[in-house]
C-alpha positions in Angstrom: -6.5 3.8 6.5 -3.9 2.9 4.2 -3.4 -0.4 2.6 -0.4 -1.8 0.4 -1.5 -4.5 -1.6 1.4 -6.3 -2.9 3.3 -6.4 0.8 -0.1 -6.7 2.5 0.5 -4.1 4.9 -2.1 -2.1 6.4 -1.7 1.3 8.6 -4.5 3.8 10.5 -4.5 7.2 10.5 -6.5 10.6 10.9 -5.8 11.9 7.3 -4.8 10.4 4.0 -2.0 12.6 3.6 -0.9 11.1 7.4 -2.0 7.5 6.3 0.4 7.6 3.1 3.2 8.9 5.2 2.9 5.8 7.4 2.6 3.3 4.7 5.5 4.5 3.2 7.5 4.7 6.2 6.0 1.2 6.8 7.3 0.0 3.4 10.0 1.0 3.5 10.8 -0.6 7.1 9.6 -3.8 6.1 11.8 -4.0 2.6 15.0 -3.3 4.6 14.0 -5.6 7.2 13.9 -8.2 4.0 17.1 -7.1 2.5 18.9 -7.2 6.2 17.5 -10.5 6.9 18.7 -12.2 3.3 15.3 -12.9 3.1 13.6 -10.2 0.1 12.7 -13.2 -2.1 10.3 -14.5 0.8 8.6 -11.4 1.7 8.5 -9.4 -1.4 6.1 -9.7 -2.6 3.4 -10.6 -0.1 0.7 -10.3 -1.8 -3.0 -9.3 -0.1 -5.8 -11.1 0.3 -8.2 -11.6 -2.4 -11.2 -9.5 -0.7 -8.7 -6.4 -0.9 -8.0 -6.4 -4.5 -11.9 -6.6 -4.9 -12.1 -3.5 -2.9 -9.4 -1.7 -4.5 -11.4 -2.6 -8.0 -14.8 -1.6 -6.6 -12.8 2.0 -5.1 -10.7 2.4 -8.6 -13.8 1.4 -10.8 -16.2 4.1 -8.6 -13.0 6.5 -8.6 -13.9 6.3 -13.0 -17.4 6.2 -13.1 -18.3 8.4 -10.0 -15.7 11.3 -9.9 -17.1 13.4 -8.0 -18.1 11.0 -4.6 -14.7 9.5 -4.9 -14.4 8.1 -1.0 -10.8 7.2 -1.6 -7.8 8.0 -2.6 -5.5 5.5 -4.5 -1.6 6.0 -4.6 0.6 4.9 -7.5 3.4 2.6 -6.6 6.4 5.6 -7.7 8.4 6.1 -4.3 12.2 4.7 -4.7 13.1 2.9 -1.9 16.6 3.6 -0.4 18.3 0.0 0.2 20.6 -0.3 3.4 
């Protein structure tokens, strides 16, 4: 599963490199739909709920004190975005 907390956008997948693929093609999707629509101001950003920044805390904080059962895997924000 892969999860983008400031649009609130969640995708499935088998794999994490498959997961990131869709969330970035996901993204990407939904910021053009923004921009197309006049609308970027009221959709970006979108934030998630509270419960899946505690997650992403608990994951990142485990990810630090626990390297080697790391569960997850947690993506920087660094992809450009190609506006329409």
């Amino acid at each position: 599963m892969g999860v983008c907390l400031t649009l609130n956008l969640v995708v499935k997948a088998d794999s994490r490199e498959h997961a990131k693929t869709k969330l970035e093609d996901l993204i990407e999707a939904y910021v053009s739909d923004a921009i197309a629509q006049d609308e970027i101001d009221e959709y970006v950003p979108r934030h998630a709920p509270l419960l899946f920044y505690i997650e992403y805390l608990m994951l990142k904080l485990g990810s630090i004190f626990k390297p080697s059962r790391q569960p997850s895997l947690i993506f920087r924000e660094s992809r450009q975005l190609r506006h329409a």
